[in-house]
N, C-alpha and C positions, 0 to 999 in steps of 0.2 A: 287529114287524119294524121295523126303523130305517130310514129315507131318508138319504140326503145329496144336495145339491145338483147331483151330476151323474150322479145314478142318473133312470132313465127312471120318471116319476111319472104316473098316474091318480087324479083326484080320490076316484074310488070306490074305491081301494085304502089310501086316506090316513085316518089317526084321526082324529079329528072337532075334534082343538085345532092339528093340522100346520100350519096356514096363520095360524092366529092368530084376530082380530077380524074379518077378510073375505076373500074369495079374488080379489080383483084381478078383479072382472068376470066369473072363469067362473060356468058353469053348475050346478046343482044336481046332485047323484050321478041318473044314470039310464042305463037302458041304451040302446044305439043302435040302430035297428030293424032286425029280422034277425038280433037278437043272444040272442031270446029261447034257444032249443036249438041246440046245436053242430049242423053238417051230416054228414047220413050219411056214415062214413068207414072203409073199411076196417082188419079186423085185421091188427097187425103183432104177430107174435112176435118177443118178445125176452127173452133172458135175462139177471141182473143178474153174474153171472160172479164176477170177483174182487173188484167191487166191496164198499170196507165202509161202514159204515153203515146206515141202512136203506133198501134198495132198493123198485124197483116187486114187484109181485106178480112170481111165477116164471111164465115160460112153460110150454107142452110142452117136452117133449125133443125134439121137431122144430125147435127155433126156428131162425130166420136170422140173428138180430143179438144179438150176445154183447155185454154192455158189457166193457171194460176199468178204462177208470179216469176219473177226472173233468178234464175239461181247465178247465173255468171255472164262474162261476154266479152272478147275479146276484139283483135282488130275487123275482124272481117263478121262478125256475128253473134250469136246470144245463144244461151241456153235456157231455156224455159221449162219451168214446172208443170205438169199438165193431168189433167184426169182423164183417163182413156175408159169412156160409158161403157164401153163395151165388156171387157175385162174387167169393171170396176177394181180398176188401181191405179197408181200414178206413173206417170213417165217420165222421163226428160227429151224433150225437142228443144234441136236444135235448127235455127233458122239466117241468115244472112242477113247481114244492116237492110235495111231501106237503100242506102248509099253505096251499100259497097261493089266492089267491080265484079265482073263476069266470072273472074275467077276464082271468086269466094263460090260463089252456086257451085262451079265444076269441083272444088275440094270438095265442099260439103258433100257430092253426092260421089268423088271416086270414094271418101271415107267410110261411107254409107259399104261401096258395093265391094272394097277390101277389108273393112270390117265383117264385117255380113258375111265373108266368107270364111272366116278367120274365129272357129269356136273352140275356145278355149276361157277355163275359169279366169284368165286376168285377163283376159280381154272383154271391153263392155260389151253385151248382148245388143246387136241392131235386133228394135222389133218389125220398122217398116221404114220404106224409102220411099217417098213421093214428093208431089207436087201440090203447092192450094191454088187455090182459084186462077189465081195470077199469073202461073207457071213458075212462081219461088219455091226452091226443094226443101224440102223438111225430110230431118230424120231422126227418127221413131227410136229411142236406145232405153236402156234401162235408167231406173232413177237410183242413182248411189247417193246412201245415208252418212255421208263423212264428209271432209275436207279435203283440201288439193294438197300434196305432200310440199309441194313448196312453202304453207302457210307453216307445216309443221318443223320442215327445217330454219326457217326462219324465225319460228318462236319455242323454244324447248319448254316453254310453261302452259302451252297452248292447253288450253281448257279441255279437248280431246284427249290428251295423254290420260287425262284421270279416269274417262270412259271407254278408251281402246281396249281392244282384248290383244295388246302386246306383251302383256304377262308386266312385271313388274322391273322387268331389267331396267339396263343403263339404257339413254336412248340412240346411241352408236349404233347396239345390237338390233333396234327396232328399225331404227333405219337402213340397216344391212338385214333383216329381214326383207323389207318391204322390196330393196334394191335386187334380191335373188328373184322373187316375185316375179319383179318388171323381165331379167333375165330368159324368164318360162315362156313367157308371153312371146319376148321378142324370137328368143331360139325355138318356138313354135312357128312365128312368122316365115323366119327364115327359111326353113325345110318346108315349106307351100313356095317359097321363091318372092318373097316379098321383104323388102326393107323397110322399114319405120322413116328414118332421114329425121326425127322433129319428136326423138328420146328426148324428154325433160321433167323435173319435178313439177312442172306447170302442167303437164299433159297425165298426171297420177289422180286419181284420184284413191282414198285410204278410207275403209269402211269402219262402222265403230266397230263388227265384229271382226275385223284383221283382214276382211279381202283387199284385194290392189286389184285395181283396172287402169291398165294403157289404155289410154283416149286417143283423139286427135288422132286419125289414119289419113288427112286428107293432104297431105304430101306424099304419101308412102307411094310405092313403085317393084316392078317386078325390077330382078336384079335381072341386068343384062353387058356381063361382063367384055360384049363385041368392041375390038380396039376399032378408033376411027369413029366411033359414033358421033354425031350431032350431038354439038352442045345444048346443054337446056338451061331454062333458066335459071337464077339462083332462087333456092328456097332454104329455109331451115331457119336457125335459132340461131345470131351471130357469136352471141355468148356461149353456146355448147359447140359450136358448128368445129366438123373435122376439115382439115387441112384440103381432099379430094373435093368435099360440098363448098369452100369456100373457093379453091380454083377453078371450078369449073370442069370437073374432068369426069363427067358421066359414067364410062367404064371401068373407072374406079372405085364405083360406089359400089359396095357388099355388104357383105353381113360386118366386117371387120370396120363398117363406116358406123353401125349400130353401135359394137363396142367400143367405139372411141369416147362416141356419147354415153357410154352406160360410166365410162372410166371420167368423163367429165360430172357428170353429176355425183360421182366419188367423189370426186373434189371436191364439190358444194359440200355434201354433207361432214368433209374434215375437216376445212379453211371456210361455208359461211359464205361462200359466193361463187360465182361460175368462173369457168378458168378462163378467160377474154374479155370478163368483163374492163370494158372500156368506156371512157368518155363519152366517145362518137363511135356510132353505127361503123364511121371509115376505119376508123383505128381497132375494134372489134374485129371487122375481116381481115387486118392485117395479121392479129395476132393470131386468130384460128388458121390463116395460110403460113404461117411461120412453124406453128404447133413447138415452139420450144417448152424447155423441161420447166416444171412448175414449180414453186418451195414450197413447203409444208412450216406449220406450227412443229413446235420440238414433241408435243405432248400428241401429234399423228404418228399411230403407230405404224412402225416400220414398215410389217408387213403388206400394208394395204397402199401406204405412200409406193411402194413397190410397182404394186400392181396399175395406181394409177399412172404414172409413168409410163408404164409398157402400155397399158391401154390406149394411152395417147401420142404415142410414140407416131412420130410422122413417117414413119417407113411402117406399112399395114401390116409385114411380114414380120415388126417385133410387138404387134399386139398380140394378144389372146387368137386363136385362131376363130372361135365362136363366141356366143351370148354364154351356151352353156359351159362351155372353157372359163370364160371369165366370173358364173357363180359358181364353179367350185373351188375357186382360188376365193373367195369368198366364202364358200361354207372351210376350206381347210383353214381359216383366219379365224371364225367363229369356233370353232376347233379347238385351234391352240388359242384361243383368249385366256383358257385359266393358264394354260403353263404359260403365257406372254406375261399374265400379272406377277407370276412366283417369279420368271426369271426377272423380271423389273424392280422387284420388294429386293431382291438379292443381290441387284447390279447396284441398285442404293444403298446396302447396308455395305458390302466387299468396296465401293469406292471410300464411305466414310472411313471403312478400315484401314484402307489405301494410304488418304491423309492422314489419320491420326499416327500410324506408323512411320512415313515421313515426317512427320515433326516429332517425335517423342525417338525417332534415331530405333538402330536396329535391335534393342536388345527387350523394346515393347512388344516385339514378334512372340517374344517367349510369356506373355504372361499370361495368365489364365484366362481373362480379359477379350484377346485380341483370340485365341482358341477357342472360346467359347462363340464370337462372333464368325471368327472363319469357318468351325462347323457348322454352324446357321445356315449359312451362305452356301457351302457344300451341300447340304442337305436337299438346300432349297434346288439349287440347280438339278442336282440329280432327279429329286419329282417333276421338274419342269420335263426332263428329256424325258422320264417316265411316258409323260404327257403327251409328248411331240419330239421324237429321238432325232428330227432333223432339225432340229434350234440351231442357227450356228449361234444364237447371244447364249444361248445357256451353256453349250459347249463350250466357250469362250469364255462365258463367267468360271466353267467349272474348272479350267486349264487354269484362269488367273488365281484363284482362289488356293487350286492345290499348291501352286507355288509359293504363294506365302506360306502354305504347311510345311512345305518343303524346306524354307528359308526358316521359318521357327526349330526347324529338328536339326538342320544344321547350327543353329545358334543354339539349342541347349546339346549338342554334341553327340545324336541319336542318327547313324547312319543308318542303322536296319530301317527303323522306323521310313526316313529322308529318301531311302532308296524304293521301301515298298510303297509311298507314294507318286514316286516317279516313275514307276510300273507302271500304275492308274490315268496318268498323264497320254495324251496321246500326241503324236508329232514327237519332233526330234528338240530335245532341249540342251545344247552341249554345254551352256553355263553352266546349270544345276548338275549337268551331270560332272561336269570337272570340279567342282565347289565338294560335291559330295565324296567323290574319289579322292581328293586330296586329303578331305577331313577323315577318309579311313587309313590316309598314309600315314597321316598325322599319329592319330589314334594306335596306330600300328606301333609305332615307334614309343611313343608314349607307355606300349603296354613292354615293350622289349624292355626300356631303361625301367619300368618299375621291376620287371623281372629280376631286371640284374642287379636293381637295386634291395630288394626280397633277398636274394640270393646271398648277398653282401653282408646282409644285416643277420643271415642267420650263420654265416661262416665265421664274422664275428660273436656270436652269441658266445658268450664262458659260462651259460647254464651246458650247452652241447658235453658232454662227455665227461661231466662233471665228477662226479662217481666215481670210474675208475681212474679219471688224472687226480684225483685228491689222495686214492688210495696209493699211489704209485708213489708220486711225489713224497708222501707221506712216510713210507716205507725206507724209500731210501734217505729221505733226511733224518728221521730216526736212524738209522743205521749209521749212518757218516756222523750224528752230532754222539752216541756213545762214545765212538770212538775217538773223535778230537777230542770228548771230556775227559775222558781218561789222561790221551794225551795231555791236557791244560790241566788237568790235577798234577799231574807227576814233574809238569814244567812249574806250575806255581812254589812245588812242594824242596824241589831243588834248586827254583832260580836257575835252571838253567834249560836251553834248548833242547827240543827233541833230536834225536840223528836222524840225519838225510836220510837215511833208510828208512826209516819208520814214515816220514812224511809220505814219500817215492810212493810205498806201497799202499797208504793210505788213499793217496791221489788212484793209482792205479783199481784198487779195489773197487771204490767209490763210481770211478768212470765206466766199469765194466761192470758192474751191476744196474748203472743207470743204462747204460748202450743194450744190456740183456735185453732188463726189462723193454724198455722201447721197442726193443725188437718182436720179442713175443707177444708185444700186446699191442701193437701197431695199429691192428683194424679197429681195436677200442678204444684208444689214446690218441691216434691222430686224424679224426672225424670233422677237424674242419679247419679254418686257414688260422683261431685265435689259439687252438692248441699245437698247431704243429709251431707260430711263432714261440708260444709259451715255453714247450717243451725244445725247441731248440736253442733259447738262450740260455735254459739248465744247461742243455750239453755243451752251447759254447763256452757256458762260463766254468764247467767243471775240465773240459778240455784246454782251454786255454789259461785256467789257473795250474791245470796238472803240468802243461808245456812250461809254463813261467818255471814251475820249480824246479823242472828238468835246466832248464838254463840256469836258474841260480843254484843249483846244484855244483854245474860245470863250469861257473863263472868263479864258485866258491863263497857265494855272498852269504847271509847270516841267515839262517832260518827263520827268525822272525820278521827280517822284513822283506822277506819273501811271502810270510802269511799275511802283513800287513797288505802289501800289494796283489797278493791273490782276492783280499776283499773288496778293492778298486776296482777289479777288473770285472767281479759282477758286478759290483753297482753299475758300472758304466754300460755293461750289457742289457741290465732292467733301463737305464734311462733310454737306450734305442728302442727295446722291445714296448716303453711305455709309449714314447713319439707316435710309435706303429699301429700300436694297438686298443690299449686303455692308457690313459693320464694313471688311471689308479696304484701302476706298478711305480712309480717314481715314489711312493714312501718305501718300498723294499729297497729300492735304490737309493736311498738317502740312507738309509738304516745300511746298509753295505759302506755307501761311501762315508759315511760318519766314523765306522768301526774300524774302517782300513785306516784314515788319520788319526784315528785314537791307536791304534795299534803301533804308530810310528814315533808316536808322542811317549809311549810305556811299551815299549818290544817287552817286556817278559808278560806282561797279561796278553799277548795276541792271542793266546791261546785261548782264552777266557772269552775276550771278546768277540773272538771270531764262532765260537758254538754259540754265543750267544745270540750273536749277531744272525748265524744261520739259524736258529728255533725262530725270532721273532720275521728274518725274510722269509720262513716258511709259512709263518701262521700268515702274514699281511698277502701271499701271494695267494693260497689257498680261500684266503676273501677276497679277494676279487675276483675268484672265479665263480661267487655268489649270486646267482641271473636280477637284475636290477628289474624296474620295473617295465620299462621300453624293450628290457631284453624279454622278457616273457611273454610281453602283447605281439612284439612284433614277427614273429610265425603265425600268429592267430590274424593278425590284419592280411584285408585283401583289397590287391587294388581297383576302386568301383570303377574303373574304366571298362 
């Protein structure tokens, strides 16, 4: 008879080169105690019916169970379709090759008397245990209307899918349905003290109306965790087999030997094949005694590649501790499937953001574009944890994601914004948070120099105090140009100069009606830095022409060109105050300094020229104190920082 690696194996059924040079730690072929003669067991009549080949011996012509036809059959035996006269309904029996050895009967019938014991809806109903004619056990179970779950994970178009009552999902879910199933069954087993040892999709059978029955109990065994026990022999599935069932080490075996195999047939149904599958039977038990970490497909989701892993972890103490430990980490997977898909939609869209941002450089962060994608993403994660608040991928996704928010509000220069997303963040981020602090230093300074810059523009402003510097101004150059007319009539009129006297007190009167008034009207004439300059080159220059004439007075020099050179010395005071202030006072200052060289050129018209010369530096100063257009806007501007 042949094996293959995921047929259920007993050492003492195996020819004597199966395994090679050694058998991985089991034990010598022997029998297990109480195994010596099968136990007293009722006859069952049965007839072999239509069946062809060679059947069991014939019954009487009273029998009860008629075989029909063969539904399955493995190494050690068959299962048969049957009519039971009595109950008029069908069954499935199961019966032992013609060929096969002793201890196919002794399975068949411990499966019988730990099934049989063992009621629970996934597990198949024993109707009856006996014997036919011959002394070959037959037993009597329910006839299930489905297929064997292995056919189903091996073909996902399986003609069954269209008539299950799995509802219409993906077929992951049907299969992690079916998988929590088998879990009920075994964590049933368990708490009566009985271990499975020979979990597999081959031992499933899946109804069309959605039930699951574990089969196959004719390995199973109470758990008896005494150190030092007798070794027994090897049984099980080399393909699913845990690392204890492949060394050998009986007191090992638990419910946690169950879950190892529930965590392997996890595998099947994400990778499509058992986790040892091997070549050879030898190389099969090596890798079930090694029990190393398995790889997954990229598209096994994490969560459950998780759990297989720990399921089959070679230390028992980092598996699941029960069947039922191991499907609730199963139903919490089935759980978060929908937030698993949002955060997976969002980890694909947040990465293409990712790239497209590194290649289009930092300032694609700011565009509408790349905002409208990273809300997406935000969105998305945030419904995921809605979903399942212990995502770490969603958590993860939503950290990564707010930091591109983070990184676009720093690039369009919105700290409020930059900073109340970094609230939201959780963990410590001292990049972003130094990125964002600097850019409020930044900011800071930025709002200072506009300040000072604000401040500047309107100290400059010659709309500022307009009004009463025109009226002032006004006053006293009217006043000072009557009386140098007079003056220059009376010098035209005689050709000859005024007396030093008359200048003296002129300069005098002049300079103290200009110092009054400034005095008195200080707080409304000297309102900002372009009048106090304006209005201090008047004084200097009315000061410093009075002084000149006191010197040329006392030097004795000629009256006229003394006014000649009092006209120089304003000019030259408007070209400072124009450098300073407005370019626009350099035409008064040319108008000054024109009339002082024309005055040196004709000393007896100085007079003339020089009132003249003062009406039109009055009117040209008096316009430029006219608010321009930047002068008027800019109190009204503000800076959008």
């Amino acid at each position: 008879m042949e094996w293959t690696i995921s047929d259920t194996i007993r050492v003492e059924d195996l020819p004597a080169d199966a395994l090679g040079a050694t058998t991985v730690g089991a034990a010598p072929p022997r029998s297990r105690p109480g195994d010596a003669e099968p136990p007293v067991l009722p006859r069952l009549s049965l007839s072999t019916g239509a069946i062809e080949g060679k059947p069991p011996v014939l019954s009487s012509p009273g029998v009860d169970l008629t075989l029909v036809r063969q539904l399955g059959q493995g190494g050690m035996g068959a299962v048969y379709l049957a009519h039971q006269r009595s109950l008029d309904r069908h069954v499935a029996v199961k019966i032992p090759h013609d060929d096969a050895p002793r201890s196919a009967s002794l399975a068949i019938i411990r499966e019988g008397q730990v099934a049989g014991a063992l009621e629970h809806p996934n597990i198949v109903p024993v109707h009856a245990l006996g014997l036919d004619e011959t002394g070959r056990p037959i037993l009597v179970i329910k006839r299930i209307e489905g297929v064997s779950w292995s056919d189903l994970i091996a073909d996902p178009s399986h003609v069954f899918w269209e008539r299950a009552s799995f509802g219409a999902g993906a077929r992951l879910v049907a299969h992690l349905d079916i998988l929590m199933q088998v879990c009920n069954a075994l964590h049933f087993a368990h708490t009566r003290g009985i271990v499975h040892r020979d979990m597999k999709p081959d031992n499933v059978m899946v109804g069309e109306f959605g039930e699951v029955y574990l089969l196959d109990w004719g390995v199973a065994r109470r758990i008896d965790p005494t150190p030092g026990r007798e070794a027994e022999p090897l049984v099980g599935t080399p393909a699913y087999m845990a690392p204890e069932m492949a060394c050998g080490e009986p007191h090992e075996i638990d419910a946690r030997t169950d879950v190892y195999l529930l965590g392997a047939t996890l595998h099947e149904i994400l990778t499509g094949s058992p986790p040892h599958a091997r070549p050879s039977l030898y190389d099969a038990l090596l890798s079930a005694s090694a029990a190393a970490p398995q790889d997954y497909p990229p598209e096994a989701p994490d969560e459950l590649v998780a759990l297989c892993n720990a399921a089959m972890s070679r230390a028992r103490d980092e598996r699941p501790p029960s069947a039922a430990a191991f499907r609730e980490r199963v139903a919490d997977f089935l759980r978060h499937r929908s937030s698993l898909g949002i955060t997976n939609a969002a980890r694909e869209r947040l990465a293409a953001l990712e790239e497209a941002i590194h290649k289009g450089g930092p300032e694609l962060v700011a565009s509408a574009e790349i905002l409208g994608g990273l809300s997406e993403c935000r969105f998305g994660f945030l419904q995921a944890l809605r979903e399942w608040p212990e995502s770490t991928l969603a958590r993860e996704g939503l950290t990564r994601s707010l930091a591109l928010l983070v990184e676009r509000e720093i690039v369009l220069e919105n700290p409020a914004n930059a900073r109340a997303l970094l609230e939201r963040m959780e963990g410590e981020h001292a990049t972003l948070e130094a990125r964002v602090a600097a850019l409020e230093g930044n900011l800071e300074e930025r709002r200072r120099l506009a300040r000072k810059a604000a401040e500047m523009v309107k100290e400059m402003d010659s709309s500022v105090g307009r009004g009463p510097r025109t009226l002032f101004v006004s006053a006293v150059v009217v006043t000072g140009a009557v009386a140098m007319g007079a003056l220059s009539i009376r010098e035209a009129s005689t050709r000859r100069p005024s007396p030093w006297a008359d200048v003296l007190v002129f300069d005098a009167v002049i300079l103290s009606l200009f110092l009054a008034g400034l005095f008195f009207g200080r707080k409304r004439l000297l309102t900002n830095l372009f009048n106090r300059r304006l209005l201090f080159t008047v004084t200097a220059s009315f000061a410093l022409n009075a002084l000149h004439d006191v010197l040329s007075y006392v030097r004795g020099e000629h009256v006229w060109t003394s006014g000649a050179m009092g006209q120089l010395i304003i000019g030259s005071c408007l070209v400072v105050t124009a450098i300073n202030s407005t370019l626009v006072l350099l035409w008064p200052a040319a108008i000054q300094l024109a009339g002082g060289l024309l005055s040196l050129y004709v000393p007896w018209a100085t007079g003339a020229i020089s009132t003249i010369g003062t009406l039109v530096t009055a009117a040209l100063v008096l316009g430029a104190s006219k608010p321009s257009g930047a002068a008027e806007t800019a109190g009204a501007r503000r800076d959008p920082v």
